[in-house]
N, C-alpha and C positions, 0 to 999 in steps of 0.2 A: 650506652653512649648515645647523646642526641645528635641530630642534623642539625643542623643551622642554616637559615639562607643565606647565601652568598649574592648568587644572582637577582639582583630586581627583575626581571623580563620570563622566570618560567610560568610554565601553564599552570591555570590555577588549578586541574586534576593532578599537578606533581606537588602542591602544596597543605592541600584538602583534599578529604574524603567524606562521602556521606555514610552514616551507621544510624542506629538502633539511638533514641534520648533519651535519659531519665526525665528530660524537662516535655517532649511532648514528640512522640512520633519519630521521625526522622532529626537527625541535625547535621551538622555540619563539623568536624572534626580535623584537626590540624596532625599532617603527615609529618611533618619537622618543626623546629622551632622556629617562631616567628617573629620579627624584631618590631618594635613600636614605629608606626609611621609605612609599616611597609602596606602597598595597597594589595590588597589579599584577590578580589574579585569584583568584575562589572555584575553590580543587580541587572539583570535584563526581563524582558518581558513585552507586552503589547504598550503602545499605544496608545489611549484612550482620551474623550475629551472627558471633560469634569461632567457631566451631563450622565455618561457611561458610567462613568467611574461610581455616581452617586447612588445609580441604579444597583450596581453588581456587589455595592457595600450595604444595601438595605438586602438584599438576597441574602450575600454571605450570614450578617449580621442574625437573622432570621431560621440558618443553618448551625451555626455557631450556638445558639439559644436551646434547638433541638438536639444537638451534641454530634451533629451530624458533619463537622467542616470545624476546622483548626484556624489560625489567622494567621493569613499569607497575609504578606505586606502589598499595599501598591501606596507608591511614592509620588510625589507633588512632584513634578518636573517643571510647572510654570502654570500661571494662571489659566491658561485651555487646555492643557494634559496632564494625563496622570501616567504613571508606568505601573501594571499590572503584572505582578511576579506569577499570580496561574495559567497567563497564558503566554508562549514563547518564554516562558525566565531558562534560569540555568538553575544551577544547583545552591545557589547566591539564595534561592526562594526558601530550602530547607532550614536556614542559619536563625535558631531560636532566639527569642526577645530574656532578658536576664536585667536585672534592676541593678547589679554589679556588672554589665557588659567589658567584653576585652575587646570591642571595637568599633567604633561609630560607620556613620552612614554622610559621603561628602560629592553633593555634587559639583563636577567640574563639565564644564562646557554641553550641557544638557545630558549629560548622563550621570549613572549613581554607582558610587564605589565604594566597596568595604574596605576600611582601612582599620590594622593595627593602632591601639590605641594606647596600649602598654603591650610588654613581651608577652608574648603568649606561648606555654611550653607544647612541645612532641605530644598529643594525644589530647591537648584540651578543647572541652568545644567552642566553639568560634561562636557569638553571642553578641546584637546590639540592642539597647535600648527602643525599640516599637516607637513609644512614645505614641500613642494612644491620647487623644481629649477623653479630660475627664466625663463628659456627654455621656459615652458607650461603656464605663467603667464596667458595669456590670453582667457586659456578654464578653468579657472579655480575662477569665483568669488568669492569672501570673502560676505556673509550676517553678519557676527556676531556682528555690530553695536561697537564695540571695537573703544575707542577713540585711534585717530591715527592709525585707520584700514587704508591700502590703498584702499582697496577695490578690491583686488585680492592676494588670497592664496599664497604665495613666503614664502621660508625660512626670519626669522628676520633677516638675514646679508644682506640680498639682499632686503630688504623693499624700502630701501635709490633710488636704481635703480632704482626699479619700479615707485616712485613716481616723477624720474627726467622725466621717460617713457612718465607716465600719464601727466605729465605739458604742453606738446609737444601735447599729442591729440597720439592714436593709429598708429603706424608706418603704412605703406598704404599698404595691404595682409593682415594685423594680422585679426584674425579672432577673437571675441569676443561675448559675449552673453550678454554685457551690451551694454543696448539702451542710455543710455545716454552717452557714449563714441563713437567717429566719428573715421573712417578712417585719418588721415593726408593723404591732399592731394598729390597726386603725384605734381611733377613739370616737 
């Protein structure tokens, strides 16, 4: 027999838990059932101007390349901040990108909330869309088995590109961490 929320106001440690992914590392996991529209958890974290931000995203990205760093979110708060989920976040940081997500990302009054997007049952993991520019497509893998995943993080408008990308075989420089995708040979 499942839980269900009743209360909109408990803490989000009685609502989620973090465990073990199949989709990458840590995720984020639902202790009861959760109803569409309920808002799950504040993304938190630092601070940041866009200046910072650009900086610690050419680092990550760099990390990310060498297989050495996974991809935290930080989020657009307004044109001079960003919010950095690896530094100060909660457990909001752990919540894996999925190309079928059960919950978006909405800010209200300068901060960012995970919200239920459809029901989501007792034990399932909690998942938003990244949404990623197409730019960085390729430091950036998709694991979440999602039918009609391409298999690399990109915003939804921009899937269609990627998969014209992928048909082709990797442009020849692109750098990627999937083994099973090849350079396109120069000519």
């Amino acid at each position: 027999m499942s839980t269900r929320i009743s209360d909109p106001l408990l803490p989000p440690s009685w609502v989620i838990r973090r465990a073990r992914s199949d989709i990458h590392g840590h995720g984020v996991y639902a202790r009861v059932a959760i109803p569409a529209g309920y808002v799950i958890i504040e993304y938190r974290g630092e601070r940041i101007t866009k200046t910072e931000s650009a900086r610690r995203e050419a680092q990550r990205l760099e990390r990310v390349r060498q297989g050495l760093e996974a991809s935290t979110m930080s989020f657009r708060l307004n044109q001079r901040y960003d919010l950095d989920g690896r530094r100060g976040g909660n457990m909001s940081r752990y919540i894996n990108h999925s190309c079928a997500p059960n919950c978006r990302s909405e800010k209200r009054r300068g901060r960012i909330w995970i919200v239920a997007q459809r029901d989501i049952a007792e034990g399932e993991e909690i998942s938003f869309d990244y949404g990623f520019r197409f730019k960085h497509w390729a430091s950036n893998p998709c694991r979440c088995g999602a039918p009609g995943c391409p298999g690399y993080i990109v915003e939804a408008g921009q899937r269609w590109r990627l998969r014209k990308v992928t048909a082709k075989g990797i442009p020849a420089g692109a750098k990627t961490t999937r083994p099973d995708l090849v350079p396109a040979r120069q000519e």
